[in-house]
C-alpha positions as CSV (number, residue, x, y, z in Angstrom):
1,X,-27.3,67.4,87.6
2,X,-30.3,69.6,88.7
3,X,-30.5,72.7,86.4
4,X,-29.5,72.0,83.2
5,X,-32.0,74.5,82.0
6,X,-33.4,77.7,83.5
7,X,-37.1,76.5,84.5
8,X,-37.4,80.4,85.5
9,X,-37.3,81.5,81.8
10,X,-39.8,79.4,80.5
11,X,-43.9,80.0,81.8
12,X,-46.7,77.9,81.5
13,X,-48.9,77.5,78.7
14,X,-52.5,79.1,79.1
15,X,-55.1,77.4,79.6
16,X,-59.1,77.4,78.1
17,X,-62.2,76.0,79.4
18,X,-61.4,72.8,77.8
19,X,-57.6,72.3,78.2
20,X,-54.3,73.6,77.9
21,X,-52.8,75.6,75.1
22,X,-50.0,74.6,72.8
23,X,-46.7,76.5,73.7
24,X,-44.9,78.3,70.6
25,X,-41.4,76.4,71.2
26,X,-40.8,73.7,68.4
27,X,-40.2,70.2,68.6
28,X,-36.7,68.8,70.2
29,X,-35.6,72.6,70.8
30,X,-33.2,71.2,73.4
31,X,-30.2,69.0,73.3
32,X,-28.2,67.7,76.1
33,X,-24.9,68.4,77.2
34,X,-22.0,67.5,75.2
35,X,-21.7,63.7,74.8
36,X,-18.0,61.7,74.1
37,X,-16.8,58.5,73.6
38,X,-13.5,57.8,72.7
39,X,-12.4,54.1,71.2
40,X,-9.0,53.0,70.6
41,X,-7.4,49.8,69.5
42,X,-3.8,48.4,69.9
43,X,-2.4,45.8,68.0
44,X,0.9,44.0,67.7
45,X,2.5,41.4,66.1
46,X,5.2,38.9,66.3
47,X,6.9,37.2,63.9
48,X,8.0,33.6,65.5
49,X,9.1,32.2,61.9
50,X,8.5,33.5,58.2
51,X,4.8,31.3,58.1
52,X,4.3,32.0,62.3
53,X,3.0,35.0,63.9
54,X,1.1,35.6,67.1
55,X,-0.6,38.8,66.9
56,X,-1.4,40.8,70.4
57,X,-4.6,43.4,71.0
58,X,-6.1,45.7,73.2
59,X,-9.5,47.5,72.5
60,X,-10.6,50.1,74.7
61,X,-14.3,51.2,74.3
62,X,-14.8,54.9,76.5
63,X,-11.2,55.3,76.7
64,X,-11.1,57.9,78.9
65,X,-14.5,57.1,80.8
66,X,-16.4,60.1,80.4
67,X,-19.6,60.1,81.6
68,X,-22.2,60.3,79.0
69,X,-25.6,62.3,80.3
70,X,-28.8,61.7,79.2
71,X,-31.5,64.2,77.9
72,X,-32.7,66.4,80.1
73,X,-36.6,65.9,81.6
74,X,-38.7,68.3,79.8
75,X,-42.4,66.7,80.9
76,X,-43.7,69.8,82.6
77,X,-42.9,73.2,83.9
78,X,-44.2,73.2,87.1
79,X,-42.3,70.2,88.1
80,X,-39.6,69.5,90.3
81,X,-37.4,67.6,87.7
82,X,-37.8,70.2,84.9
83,X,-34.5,70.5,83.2
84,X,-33.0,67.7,85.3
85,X,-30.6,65.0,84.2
86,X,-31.1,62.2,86.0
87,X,-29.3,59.4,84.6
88,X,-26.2,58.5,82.2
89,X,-26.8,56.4,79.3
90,X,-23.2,54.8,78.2
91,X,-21.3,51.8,79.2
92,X,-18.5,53.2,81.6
93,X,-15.2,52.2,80.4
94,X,-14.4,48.8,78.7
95,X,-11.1,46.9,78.1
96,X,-10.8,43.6,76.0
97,X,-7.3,41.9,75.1
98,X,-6.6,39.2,72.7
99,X,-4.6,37.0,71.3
100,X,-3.9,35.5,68.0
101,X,-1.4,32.0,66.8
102,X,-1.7,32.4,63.2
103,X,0.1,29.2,61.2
């Protein structure tokens, strides 16, 4: 997901005999694109006698399996990768059933 960000908006710092300036944007002035993760849980249960029950379940963890970016890379300017997203940082969608004899 190349160009997250606008590397033409930004320049670079400028630069002294002994190093390079401080820019004037503040700390963790970017965030990432929108992240969501849906969970949902199903659940049943069954009445065999009045002291018997077995009780059904299904949990699904990133329901709808939306892929969840990571930050953008924000190392430097004059890079290739500025404002790239290179990677996702969730699970990718998860299902676990169960199954329950209560006495």
């Amino acid at each position: 997901m190349n160009g997250y960000v606008n590397a033409s908006a930004f320049t670079p710092a400028p630069t002294l005999n002994n190093g390079t300036l401080f820019g004037n944007l503040y700390r963790n002035m970017f965030c990432g694109p929108l992240q969501q993760n849906w969970d949902l849980a199903l659940n049943k249960v069954f009445s065999i006698t009045e002291r018997q029950q077995i009780k059904f379940g299904a949990q699904f963890f990133n329901m709808w399996n939306h892929p969840v970016f990571a930050n953008p890379s924000f190392v430097d300017i004059s890079g290739q990768s500025f404002g790239a997203i290179t990677s996702t940082v969730d699970t990718p969608c998860l299902i676990q059933l169960n199954a329950r004899y209560q006495f």
